[in-house]
Every structure is written in C-alpha cells, then in structure tokens.
SEGUDO-479955 format. One record per residue (C-alpha): residue in one letter; x, y, z. Coordinates in steps of 0.5 Angstrom, whole numbers, plus 500, padded with zeros to 3 digits. Layout:
<sites>
+--------+-----+-----+-----+
| residu |  c1 |  c2 |  c3 |
+--------+-----+-----+-----+
|      A |   X |   Y |   Z |
...
+--------+-----+-----+-----+
</sites>
This chain:
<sites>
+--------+-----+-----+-----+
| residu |  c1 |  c2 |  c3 |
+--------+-----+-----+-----+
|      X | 490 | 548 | 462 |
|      X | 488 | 541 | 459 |
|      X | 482 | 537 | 461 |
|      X | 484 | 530 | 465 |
|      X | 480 | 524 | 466 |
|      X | 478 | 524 | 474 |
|      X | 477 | 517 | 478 |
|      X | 469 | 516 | 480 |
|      X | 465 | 511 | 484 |
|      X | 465 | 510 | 491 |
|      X | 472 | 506 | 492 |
|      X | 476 | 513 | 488 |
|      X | 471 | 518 | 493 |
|      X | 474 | 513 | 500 |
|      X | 480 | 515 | 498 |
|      X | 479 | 523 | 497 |
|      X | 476 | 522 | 504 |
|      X | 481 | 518 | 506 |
|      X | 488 | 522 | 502 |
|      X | 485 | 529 | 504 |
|      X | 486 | 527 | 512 |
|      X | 491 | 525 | 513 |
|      X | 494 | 530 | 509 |
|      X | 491 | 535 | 513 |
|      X | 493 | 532 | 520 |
|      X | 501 | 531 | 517 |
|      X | 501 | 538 | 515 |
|      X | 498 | 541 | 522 |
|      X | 503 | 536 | 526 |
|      X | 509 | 539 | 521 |
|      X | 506 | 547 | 523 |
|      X | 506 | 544 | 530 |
|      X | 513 | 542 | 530 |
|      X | 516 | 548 | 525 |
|      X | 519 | 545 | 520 |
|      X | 523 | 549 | 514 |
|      X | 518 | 554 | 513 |
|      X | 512 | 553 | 517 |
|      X | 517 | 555 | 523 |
|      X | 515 | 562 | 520 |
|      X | 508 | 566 | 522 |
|      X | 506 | 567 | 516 |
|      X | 506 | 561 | 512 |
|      X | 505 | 557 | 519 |
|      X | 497 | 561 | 519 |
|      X | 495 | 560 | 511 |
|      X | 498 | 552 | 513 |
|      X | 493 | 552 | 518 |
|      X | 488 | 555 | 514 |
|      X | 489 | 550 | 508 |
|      X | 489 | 544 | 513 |
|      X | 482 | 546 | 516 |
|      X | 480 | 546 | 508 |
|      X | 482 | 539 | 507 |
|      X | 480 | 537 | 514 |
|      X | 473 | 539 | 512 |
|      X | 473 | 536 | 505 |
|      X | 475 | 530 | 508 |
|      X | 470 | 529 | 513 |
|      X | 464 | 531 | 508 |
|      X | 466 | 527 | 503 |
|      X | 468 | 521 | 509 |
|      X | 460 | 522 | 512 |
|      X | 457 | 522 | 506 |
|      X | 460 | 514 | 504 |
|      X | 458 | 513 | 513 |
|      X | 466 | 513 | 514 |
|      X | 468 | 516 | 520 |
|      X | 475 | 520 | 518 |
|      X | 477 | 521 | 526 |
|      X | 479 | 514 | 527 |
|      X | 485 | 516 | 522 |
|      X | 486 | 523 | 525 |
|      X | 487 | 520 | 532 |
|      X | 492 | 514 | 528 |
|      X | 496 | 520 | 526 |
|      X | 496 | 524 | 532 |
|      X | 497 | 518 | 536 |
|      X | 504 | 516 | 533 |
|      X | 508 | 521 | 534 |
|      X | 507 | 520 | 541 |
|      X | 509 | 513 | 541 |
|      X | 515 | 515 | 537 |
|      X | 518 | 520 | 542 |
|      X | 516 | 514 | 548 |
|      X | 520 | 508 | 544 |
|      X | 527 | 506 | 546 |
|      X | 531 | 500 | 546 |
|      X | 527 | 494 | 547 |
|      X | 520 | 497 | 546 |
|      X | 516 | 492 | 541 |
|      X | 516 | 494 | 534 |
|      X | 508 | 493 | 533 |
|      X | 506 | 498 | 539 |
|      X | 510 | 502 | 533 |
|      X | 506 | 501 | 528 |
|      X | 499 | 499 | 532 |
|      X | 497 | 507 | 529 |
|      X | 499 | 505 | 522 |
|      X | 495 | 498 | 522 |
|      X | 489 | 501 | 525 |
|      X | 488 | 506 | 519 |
|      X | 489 | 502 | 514 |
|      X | 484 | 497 | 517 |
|      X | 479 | 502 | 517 |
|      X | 481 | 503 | 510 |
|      X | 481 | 496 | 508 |
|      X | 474 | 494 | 512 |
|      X | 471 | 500 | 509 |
|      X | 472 | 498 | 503 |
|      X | 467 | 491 | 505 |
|      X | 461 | 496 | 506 |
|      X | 462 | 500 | 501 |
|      X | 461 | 493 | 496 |
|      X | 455 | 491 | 499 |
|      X | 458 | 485 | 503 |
|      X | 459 | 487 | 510 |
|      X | 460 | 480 | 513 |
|      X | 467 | 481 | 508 |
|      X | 469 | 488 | 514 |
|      X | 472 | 483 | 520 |
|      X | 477 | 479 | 515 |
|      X | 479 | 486 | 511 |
|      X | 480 | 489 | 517 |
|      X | 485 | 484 | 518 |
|      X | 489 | 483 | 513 |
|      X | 489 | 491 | 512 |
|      X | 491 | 491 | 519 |
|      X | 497 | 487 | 518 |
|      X | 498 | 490 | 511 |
|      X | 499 | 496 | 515 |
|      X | 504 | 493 | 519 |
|      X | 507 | 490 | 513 |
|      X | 508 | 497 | 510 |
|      X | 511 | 500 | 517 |
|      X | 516 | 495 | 517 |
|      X | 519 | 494 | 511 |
|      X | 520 | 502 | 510 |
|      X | 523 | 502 | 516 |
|      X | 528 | 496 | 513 |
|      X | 529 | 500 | 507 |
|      X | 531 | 506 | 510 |
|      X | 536 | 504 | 516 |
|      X | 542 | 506 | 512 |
|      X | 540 | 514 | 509 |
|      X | 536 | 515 | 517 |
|      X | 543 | 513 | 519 |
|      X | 547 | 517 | 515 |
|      X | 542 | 522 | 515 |
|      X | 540 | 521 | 523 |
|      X | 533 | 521 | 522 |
|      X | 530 | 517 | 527 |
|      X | 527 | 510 | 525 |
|      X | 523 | 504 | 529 |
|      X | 528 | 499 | 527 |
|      X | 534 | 502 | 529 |
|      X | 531 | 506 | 536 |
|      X | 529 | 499 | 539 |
|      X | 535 | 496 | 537 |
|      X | 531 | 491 | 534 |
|      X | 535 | 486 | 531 |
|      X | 533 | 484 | 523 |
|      X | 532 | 477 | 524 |
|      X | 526 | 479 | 529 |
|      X | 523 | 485 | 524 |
|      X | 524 | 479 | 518 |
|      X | 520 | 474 | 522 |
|      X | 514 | 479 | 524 |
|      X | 514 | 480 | 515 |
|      X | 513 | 473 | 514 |
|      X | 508 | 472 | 519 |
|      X | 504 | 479 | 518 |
|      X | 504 | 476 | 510 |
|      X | 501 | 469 | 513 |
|      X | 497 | 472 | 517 |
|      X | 494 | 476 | 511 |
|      X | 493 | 470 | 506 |
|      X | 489 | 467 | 512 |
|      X | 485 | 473 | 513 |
|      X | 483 | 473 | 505 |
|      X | 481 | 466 | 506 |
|      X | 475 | 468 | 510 |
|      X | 473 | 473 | 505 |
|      X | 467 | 472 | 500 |
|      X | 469 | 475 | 493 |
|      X | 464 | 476 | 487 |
|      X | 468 | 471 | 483 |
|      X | 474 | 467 | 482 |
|      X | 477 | 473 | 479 |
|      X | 476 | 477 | 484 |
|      X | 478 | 472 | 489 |
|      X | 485 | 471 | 484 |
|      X | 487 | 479 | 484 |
|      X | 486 | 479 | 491 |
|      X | 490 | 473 | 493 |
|      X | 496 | 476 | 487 |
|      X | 496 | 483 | 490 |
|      X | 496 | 481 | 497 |
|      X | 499 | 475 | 498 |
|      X | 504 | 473 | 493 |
|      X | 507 | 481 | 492 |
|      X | 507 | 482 | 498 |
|      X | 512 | 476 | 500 |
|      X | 516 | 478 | 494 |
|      X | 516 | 485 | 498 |
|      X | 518 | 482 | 504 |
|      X | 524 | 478 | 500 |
|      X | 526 | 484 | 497 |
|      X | 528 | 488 | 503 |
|      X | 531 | 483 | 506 |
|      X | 535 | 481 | 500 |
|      X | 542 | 483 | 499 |
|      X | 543 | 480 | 492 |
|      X | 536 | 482 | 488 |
|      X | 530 | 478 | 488 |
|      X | 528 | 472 | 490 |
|      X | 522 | 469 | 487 |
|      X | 523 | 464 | 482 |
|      X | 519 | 468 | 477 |
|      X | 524 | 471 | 471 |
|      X | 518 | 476 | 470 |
|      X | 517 | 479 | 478 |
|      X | 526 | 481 | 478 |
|      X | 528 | 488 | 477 |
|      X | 533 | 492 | 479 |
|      X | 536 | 491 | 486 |
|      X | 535 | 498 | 488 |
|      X | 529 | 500 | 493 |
|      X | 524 | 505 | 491 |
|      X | 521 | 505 | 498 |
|      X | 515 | 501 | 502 |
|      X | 510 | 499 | 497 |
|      X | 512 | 505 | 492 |
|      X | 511 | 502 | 486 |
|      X | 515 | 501 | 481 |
|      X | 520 | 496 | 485 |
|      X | 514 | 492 | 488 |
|      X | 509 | 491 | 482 |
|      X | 509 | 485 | 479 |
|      X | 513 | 484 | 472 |
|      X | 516 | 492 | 472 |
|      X | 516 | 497 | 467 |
|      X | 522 | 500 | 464 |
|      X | 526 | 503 | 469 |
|      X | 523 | 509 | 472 |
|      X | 527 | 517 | 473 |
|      X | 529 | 517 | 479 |
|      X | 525 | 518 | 485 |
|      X | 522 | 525 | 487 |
|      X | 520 | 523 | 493 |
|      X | 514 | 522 | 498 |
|      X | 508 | 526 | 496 |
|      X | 504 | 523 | 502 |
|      X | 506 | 520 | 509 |
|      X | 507 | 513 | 510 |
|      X | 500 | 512 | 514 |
|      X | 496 | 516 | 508 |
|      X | 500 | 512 | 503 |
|      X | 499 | 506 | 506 |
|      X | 492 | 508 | 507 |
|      X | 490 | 510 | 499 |
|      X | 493 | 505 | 497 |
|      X | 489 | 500 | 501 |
|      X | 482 | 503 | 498 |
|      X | 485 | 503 | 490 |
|      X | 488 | 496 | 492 |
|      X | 481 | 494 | 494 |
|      X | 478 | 497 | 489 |
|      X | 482 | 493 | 483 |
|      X | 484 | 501 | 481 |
|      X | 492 | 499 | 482 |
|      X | 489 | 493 | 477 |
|      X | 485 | 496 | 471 |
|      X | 486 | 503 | 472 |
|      X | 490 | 505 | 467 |
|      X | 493 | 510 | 468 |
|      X | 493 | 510 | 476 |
|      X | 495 | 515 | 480 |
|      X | 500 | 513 | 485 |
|      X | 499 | 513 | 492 |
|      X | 505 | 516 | 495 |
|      X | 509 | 520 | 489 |
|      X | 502 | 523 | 486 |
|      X | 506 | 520 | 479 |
|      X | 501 | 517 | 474 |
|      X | 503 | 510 | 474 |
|      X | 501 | 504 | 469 |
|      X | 496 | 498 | 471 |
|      X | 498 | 492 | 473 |
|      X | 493 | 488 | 468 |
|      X | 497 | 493 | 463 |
|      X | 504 | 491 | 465 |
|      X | 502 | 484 | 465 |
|      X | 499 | 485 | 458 |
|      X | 506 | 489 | 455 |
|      X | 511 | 484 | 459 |
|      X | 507 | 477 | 457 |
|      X | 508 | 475 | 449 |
|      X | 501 | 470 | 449 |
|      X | 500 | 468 | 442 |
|      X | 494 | 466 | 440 |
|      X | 491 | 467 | 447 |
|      X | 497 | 461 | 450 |
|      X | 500 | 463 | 456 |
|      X | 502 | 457 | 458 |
|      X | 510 | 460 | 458 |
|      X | 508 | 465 | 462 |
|      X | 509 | 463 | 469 |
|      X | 504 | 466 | 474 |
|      X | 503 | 473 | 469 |
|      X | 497 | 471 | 467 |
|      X | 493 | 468 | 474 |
|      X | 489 | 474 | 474 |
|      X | 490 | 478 | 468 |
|      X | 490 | 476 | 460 |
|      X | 493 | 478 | 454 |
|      X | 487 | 484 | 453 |
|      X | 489 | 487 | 461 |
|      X | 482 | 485 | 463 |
|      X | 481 | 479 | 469 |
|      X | 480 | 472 | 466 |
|      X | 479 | 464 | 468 |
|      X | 485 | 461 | 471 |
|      X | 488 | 457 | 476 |
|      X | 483 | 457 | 483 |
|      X | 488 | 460 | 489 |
|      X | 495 | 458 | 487 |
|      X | 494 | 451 | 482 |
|      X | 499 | 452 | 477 |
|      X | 503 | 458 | 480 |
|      X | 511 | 458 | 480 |
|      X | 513 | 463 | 485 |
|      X | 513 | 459 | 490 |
|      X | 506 | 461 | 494 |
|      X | 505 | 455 | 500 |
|      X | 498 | 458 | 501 |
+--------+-----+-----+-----+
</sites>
C-alpha cells in the first residue's frame, strides 16, 4: 500500500461530514427497498451496520465544525417520498426542494466556517438554487437512457415541458448571480472565482443541456465535445477541458451527496487550487481548474490578453491573480 496526500482544514472535514451521511441514508434507503444484493439478509445486516458506522462518524465530525447533519438526512428521507407522490402537473420544484435544502445548508455553512456569518443567508441562496440547478438539468440529460431504461425521471413523471424546465435553469442561474451580489469576499480574487464558478459555468452548464449542436459560449476554450457526462460531473462542465476522459465509471454518490460535497469543495476553492482534487461523484482524482486553465492558456510573458475569459481568475502559475472586477473584460457573453 502507498502513503496519499489527505485533504485538511475545516471546508475538507465539512464535506467528510457532509459525503458520510448521505452516503449512509442512500445506503439504508437501497437496504430498505432490497435493491440487487441488499434483498439478501446477510448483505442487507453488514450494510446496516456499515451505515450506522458512517452515520456516527458523520455526525461526530458534522458536531464538532457546530453542523447539524439531520437537516441533510431528512432532505434524503423526504425525496423519496415526493418522488412516488409526483405525477403529471406536480411542479418540478416541489421535486427538488429536498435537494435545494442540502446544498443550502451545505453552501451557507461554509460562511460560518470562514468567520463571515452575514455571508450565511445569501450563500444559502445560491446553494439552494444550485441545488435546483443540478436536479434539473441531471434530470434533462438523463431523459433518454431513463426512458430507455424506464427509470423514473421528474421531467418526464410531470410531463413537464422543456421549455418550462429551461426557463426555471435560467432564472435559478439569475437568481445565483444575485445572490453572489449580497456576499462579502475577502478579495477581488476571491470575488472573481465565485463569480466564474457560479455564474459563468453554470449558464454554460445550462447551455449545454439544452444544446443539440455542442456548446454555445462564444469562448473557443470552454467547447468540448457534445456528449453529456452528467449534472455537474466534471469533466464536461469545467472551464477549458482536459483531454478527453475514459468513459464513465459511474456515480460513486447520489445526486443529493454529489451535489452537496460539491457545494463544500467549490466554496472552499478545492475545485480551484486543489491539485488534484478529488471529484465529488465518481471519486476519480481530477485536475484543478486554475491548473487547466494554466495548461490550456499560452501567456508569453505573462500577456493573457489572447486568452479570452481564461484568465479572470487564474494566472499562467495556477494561482488567483488581479483582473478584471466582475465581468470587465469577459467574452463569453456574461450579462451580469
């Protein structure tokens, strides 16, 4: 066995906390429902064992940083349900409330964590929209296999058209940019990351998804190939992408664990500056953005004016850098 480097500080211990309960609510859901081999005693009593395990560990370390680990068991609890209650007509965000409610939590917690509490109320308002964001548009990408596969999906059991489901995106990535607005970052820098991860790649996301011909951002560097990799599973929603990945292994985590741990490492800059970082679905080692933005960004001499947006927030060293404030200077299009 070989040593490896181990995430520390308080954001890396928030989403531990975070990954181990859900992790063990979605176990205790598959064990209820007797999914594959979970249907068998044996494997259905170790499963329960193990997820008391991680249930504790959780909540230990959830109580220790003074985050209360219930509110994102009872969003787990609470989806199911909604879920065999919806049918035609049900609204799609009555879906996604237990969703938005874990990564609000996930995403304001991360304020208190970095001694700046009046940052809590609008950081739970772009988490939770975030939320909503991730549920919609996996739901988007994912039509035609649930079809095929006759999977249950929200967009499809509410017979929700997708111009509906397109214009609920736009006002959740609207209502994000807002809600960034009302936060007080510790620099301009800080303030630009925010803004490119939550605003900018976001309406590319959205973009995407409802894009039958491949991306639509005016920036050559955020194109990619047309293929859907999944809700905010990197690789297809980073900014300028790496080499094309293998193909996908599959979700390590559920869509509400995902999107929670994704919510703590974003607020937490590791999906900028942690190199590798680890993703937050799949578990795959995944390179940084400042670091793909670096690789991808040819800055003689330090000159990124031929970069388009590349560089707003990261410089040729991946490290965050002086730029334009907000979107001065930005090409993709941003109207914020």
């Amino acid at each position: 066995m070989r040593s490896a480097s181990v995430a520390k500080g308080e954001g890396a211990r928030l989403a531990a906390s975070v990954s181990l309960v859900l992790a063990s609510a979605k176990m205790r859901d598959h064990v209820a429902d007797g999914d594959g081999a979970l249907g068998r005693r044996p494997v259905a009593a170790a499963a329960r064992r193990i997820a008391a395990k991680w249930d504790r560990a959780g909540a230990r370390t959830g109580s220790e940083l003074g985050f209360d680990t219930a509110v994102l068991v009872d969003a787990v609890e609470r989806q199911t349900g909604l879920e065999e209650l919806a049918g035609p007509g049900t609204p799609l965000v009555q879906i996604t409330e237990p969703t938005e409610t874990a990564t609000a939590a996930a995403f304001g917690y991360t304020a208190v964590l970095a001694g700046r509490p009046a940052n809590r109320a609008p950081l739970e308002e772009a988490g939770r929209l975030f939320g909503r964001l991730a549920h919609l548009l996996d739901a988007v990408e994912d039509l035609a296999e649930d079809a095929r596969t006759g999977a249950w999906n929200p967009v499809a059991a509410t017979q929700t058209p997708l111009a509906e489901v397109r214009r609920l995106c736009d006002d959740a990535v609207h209502g994000v940019r807002l809600a960034l607005r009302e936060v007080e970052f510790g620099s301009k820098a800080q303030g630009r990351l925010a803004h490119l991860l939550l605003a900018h790649e976001l309406q590319s996301a959205v973009d995407r998804a409802f894009s039958d011909g491949g991306h639509t951002c005016a920036n050559p560097g955020h194109r990619g190939a047309a293929e859907h990799q999944g809700a905010f599973g990197p690789p297809s929603y980073m900014p300028p992408p790496a080499p094309p990945q293998p193909p996908r292994w599959g979700r390590r985590r559920g869509l509400i664990a995902g999107c929670a741990v994704w919510s703590v490492m974003c607020c937490t800059c590791q999906v900028c500056c942690k190199d590798p970082y680890m993703d937050p679905w799949s578990g795959k080692p995944r390179e940084a953005w400042c670091s793909i933005c670096a690789d991808n960004c040819d800055c003689g001499g330090g000159d990124c004016s031929g970069c388009g947006d590349c560089c707003d927030a990261c410089n040729c060293c991946g490290k965050c850098c002086d730029g334009c404030d907000g979107c001065d200077g930005c090409d993709c299009g941003c109207d914020c």
